[in-house]
N, C-alpha and C positions, 0 to 999 in steps of 0.2 A: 478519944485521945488515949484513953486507960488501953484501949485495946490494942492500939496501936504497938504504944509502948510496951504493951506485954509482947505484942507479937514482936520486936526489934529486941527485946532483948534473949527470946526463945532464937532470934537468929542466932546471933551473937553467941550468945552457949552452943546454938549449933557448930558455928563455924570454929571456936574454940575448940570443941570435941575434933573433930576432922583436923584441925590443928595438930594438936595433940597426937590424934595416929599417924598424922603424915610424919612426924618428927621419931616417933618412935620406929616405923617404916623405914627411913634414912637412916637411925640409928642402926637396926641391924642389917643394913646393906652397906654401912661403911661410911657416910656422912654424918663426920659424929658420933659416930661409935663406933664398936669393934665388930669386925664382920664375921659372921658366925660360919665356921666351915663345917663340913661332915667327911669320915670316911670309916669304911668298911674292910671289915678281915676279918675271918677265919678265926674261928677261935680254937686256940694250940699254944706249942711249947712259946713261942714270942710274945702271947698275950702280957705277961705282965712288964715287959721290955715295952715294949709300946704304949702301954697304959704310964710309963715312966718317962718316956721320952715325949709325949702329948702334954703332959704337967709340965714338964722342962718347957715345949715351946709356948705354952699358954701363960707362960710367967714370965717370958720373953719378950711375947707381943702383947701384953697385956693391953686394955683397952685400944688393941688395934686388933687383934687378928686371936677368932677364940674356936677353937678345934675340938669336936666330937668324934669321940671313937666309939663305934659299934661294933662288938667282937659278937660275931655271928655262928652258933653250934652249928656242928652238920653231922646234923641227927642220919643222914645217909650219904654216900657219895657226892651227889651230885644237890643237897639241899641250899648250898649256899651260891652255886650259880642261879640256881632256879628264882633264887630271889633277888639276884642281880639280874637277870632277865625280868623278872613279872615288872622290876624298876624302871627298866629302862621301857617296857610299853607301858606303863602310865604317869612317866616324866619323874617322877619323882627317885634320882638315882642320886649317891649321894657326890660331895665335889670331888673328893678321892677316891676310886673303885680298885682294890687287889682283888689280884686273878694269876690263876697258873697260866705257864709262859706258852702252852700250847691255845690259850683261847684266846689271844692276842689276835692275828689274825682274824678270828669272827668277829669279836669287838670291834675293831678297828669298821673291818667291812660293813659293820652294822649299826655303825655311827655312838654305839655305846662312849666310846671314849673318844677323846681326837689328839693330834702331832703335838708332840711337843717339842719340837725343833728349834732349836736356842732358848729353850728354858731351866736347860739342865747344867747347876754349874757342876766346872771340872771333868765334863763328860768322856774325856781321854784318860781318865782314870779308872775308866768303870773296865772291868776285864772284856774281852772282845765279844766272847759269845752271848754277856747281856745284853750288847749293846744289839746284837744279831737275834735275838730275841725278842727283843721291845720293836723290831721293826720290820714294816710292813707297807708292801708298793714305794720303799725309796723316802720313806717317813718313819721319824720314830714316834713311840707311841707309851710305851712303856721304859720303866729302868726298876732296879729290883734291889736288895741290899745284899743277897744271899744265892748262892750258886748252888752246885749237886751233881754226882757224877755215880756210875756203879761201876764196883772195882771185887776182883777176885779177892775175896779173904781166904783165911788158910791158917787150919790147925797146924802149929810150927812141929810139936813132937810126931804128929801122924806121917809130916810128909819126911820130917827126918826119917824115921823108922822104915821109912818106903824107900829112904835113898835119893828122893825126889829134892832138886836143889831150885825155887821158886826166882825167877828174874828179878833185878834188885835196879835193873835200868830199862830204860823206857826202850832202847835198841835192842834188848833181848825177846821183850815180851814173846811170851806162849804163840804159838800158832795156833790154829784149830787142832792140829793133829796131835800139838805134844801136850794140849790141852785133855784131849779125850780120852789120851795115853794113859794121862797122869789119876784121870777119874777112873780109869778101867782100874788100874795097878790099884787103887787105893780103894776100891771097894771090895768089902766083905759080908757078902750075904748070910754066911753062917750066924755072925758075930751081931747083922742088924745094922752094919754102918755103911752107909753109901759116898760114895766118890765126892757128890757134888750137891748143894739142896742151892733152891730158886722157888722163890713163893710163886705160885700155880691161881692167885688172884687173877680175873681176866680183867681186872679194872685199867685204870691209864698205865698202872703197874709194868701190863703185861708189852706193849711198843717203847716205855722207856727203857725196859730190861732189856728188851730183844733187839734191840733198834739198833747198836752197834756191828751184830751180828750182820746182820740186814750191809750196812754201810758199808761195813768192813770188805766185803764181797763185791762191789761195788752197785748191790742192787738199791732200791728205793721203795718209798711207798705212794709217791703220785709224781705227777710231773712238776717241773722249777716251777711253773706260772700256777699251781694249783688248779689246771683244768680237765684232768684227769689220771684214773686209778688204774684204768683197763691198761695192760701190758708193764706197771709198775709194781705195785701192790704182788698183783700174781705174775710178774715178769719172773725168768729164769733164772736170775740171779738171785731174787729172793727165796723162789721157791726152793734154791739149791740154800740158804741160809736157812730157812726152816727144818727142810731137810738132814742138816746136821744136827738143830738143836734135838728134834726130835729123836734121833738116835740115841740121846741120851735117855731120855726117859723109855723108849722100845728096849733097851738093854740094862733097864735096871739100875741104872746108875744116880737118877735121881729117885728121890722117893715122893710118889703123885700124892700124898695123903701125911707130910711132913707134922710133926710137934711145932710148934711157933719157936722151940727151941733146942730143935735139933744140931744144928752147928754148933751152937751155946755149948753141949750136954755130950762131945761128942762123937754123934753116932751121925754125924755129913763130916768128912775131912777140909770139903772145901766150900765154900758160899760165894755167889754173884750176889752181891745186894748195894742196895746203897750208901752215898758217903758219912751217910746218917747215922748207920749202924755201930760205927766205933764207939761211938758213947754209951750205947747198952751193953757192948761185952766188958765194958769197968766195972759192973755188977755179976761176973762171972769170973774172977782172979785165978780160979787154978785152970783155963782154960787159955795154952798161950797161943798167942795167934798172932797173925803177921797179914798185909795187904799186897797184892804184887795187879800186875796190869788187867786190864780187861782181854782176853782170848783176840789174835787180829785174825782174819781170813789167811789159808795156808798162801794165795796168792794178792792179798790187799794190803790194805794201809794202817795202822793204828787207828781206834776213832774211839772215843765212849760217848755216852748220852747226856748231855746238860740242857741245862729250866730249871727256873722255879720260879714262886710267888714274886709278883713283881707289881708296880702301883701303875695305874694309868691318872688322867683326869677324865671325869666324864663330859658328856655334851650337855649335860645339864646344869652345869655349874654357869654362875652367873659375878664369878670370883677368881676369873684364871690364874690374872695375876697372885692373888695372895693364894690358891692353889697351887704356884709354881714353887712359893716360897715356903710352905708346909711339906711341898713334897720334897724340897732340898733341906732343908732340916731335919726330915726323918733320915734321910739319905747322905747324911756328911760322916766323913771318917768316923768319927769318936760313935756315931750310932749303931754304922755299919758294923762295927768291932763288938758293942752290944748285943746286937741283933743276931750274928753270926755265931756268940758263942752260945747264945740263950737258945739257938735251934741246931748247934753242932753243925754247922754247917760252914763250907768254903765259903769267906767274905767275896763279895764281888766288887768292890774296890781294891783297887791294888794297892793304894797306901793304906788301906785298914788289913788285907791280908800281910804287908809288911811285916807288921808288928806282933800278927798272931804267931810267934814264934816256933811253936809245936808244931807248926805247917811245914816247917822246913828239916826234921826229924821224921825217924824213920818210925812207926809206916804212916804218917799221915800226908810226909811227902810225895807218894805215888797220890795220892788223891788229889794234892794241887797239883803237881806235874801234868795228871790227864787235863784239869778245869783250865791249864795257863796253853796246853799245846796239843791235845786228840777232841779237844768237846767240840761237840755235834749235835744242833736243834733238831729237835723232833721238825715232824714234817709243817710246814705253812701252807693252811688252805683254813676257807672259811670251811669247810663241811669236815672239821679236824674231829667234833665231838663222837660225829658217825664214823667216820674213818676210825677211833681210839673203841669205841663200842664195838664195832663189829671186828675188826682187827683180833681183839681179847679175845670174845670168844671164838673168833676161829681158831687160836693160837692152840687153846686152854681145848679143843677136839683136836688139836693135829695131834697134841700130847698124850693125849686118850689111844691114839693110832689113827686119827683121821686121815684122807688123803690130803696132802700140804693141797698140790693145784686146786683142786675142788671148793675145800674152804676161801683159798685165796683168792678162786674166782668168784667165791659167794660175794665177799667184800668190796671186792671191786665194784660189781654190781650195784652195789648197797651205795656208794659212796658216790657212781657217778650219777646214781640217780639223786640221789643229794643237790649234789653241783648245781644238775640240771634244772631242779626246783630252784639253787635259788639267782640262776640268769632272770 
């Protein structure tokens, strides 16, 4: 009988314990307590804007809904996809995954993240090219807080002194011709100063910079559906867009082997770079400088380049719903306006760019003008990563004097073997 009862009550404490977990189990899946979410970013200029607005929402939803931010170094270009990949093959990815606007497509394709269609409020506010960004086969997938575009800067006394008068409206913009004009006139070899500087990175750098060039002319880098490069990538209209850029550097007008602060210091009169860059020439005051259009094809259209960081949810999440609601909380006006100044960057809501005032003054109004009326996604294809790699360095040997076609058909190559791997 002693035994018995010893054994009925060693149940009982059993069954209490397993109680116990099961309750704590439900607790942190949301019966009963507060559901614990995860997400992931890059760790940069936003880091402490997000580590502010994560506090904000966890004191929001307190004992409902409690949110982890992992701000992830990248120790090298590519360290922080590499571990949103190893994530998503062994399940463990977190509920929120940010990711630049060109791997959306692969994600998507590769079940990393999934649609988020009717989960975004206000989604008529978000400016057009995120929303063209975030989406993929007629699904959205991602949304983003923050835009980006590359715009001509320009030393104001250099090109006075050249006589050179920079477009002040989006209808005048430069052509190629009066663009190349304007680098030839302004360079002086004697003196060490060059017409024009463009960082010569072959990183993702090197297709967002050039990518308009490319547009503008009416070429491309693969087909609408993503199914292939051959006759795009190295098609003739491209190849005649490279062909120009490269001109510049065959004639000295860029310098292959730039200071990181040459335009700064100078000795380039003019810069292609991004809409980013305004905010470090405030740390160069006797350097005055002005913003004017991106160069259009002597026979095309206006276009520039826009993406950027943007959030999806993963497949792994087991929390959509309150995934939907962290991911609109990071993403409502009043964040947006945070987020956008903490990284100098075009808001991608249009009530939050409303309000950022200095958007609509000159020069940082050529840079919302291109984000509200010329932006243009980089290309959509799952095999975007190989396309942006190989792409680079072919660009970074056309620059060298490689042959444009040659390299362009290396790429091509490269990229539909890609594809083909992964039908």
């Amino acid at each position: 009988m002693k035994k018995f009862l010893a054994l009925s009550m060693a149940v009982v404490l059993l069954l209490g314990v397993l109680s116990a977990c099961g309750s704590k189990e439900s607790s942190s899946s949301g019966d009963g307590g507060a559901v614990k979410l995860t997400l992931w970013h890059p760790k940069g200029d936003t880091s402490d804007a997000y580590k502010e607005i994560i506090n904000q929402f966890n004191q929001k939803y307190k004992g409902k809904i409690q949110a982890e931010l992992t701000l992830i170094p990248r120790g090298n270009k590519y360290a922080y996809e590499d571990k949103v990949s190893a994530a998503a093959t062994s399940n463990t990815l977190p509920d929120l995954v940010a990711m630049d606007g060109p791997n959306v497509a692969n994600y998507a394709d590769s079940g990393i993240i999934q649609p988020i269609d009717g989960l975004v409020e206000n989604q008529d506010d978000f400016v057009k090219s995120i929303i063209t960004q975030g989406t993929y086969n007629g699904k959205l997938y991602t949304v983003g807080a923050t835009e980006s575009t590359v715009a001509l800067f320009y030393n104001k006394k250099m090109l006075a002194d050249a006589g050179i008068q920079p477009p002040s409206k989006l209808e005048d913009a430069w052509t190629w011709d009066q663009f190349y004009e304007a680098a030839k006139k302004l360079t002086d070899k004697k003196k060490g100063i060059y017409g024009v500087n463009w960082t010569l990175d072959y990183g993702e750098w090197i297709i967002y910079f050039s990518g308009p060039t490319v547009w503008s002319n009416g070429g491309s880098f693969i087909a609408k559906d993503g199914s292939k490069a051959d006759g795009y990538v190295n098609g003739p209209k491209t190849v005649e867009a490279l062909k120009y850029l490269q001109k510049f550097t065959k004639e000295g007008l860029v310098n292959l082997q730039p200071k990181p602060t040459e335009f700064e210091e100078g000795k380039a009169a003019m810069m292609l770079m991004g809409s980013w860059e305004w905010r470090k020439l405030q740390d160069y005051p006797k350097t005055e400088w002005g913003i004017t259009y991106y160069p259009k094809s002597n026979k095309g259209e206006q276009v520039s380049s826009s993406g950027d960081w943007n959030w999806g949810i993963s497949k792994d999440t087991k929390h959509k719903k309150e995934a939907a609601t962290l991911l609109n909380f990071l993403l409502n006006k009043e964040n947006v306006i945070k987020l956008a100044k903490a990284d100098n960057k075009p808001a991608a809501r249009m009530s939050s760019f409303e309000e950022m005032t200095e958007w609509n003054e000159a020069p940082l109004n050529i840079l919302k003008d291109q984000v509200l009326n010329t932006a243009h996604p980089r290309p959509v294809t799952t095999a975007y990563p190989v396309l942006s790699t190989k792409y680079g360095q072919a660009v970074q040997n056309i620059f060298l004097g490689g042959n444009v076609k040659e390299e362009l058909d290396k790429v091509a190559n490269e990229v539909d073997k890609e594809i083909a791997r992964k039908k």
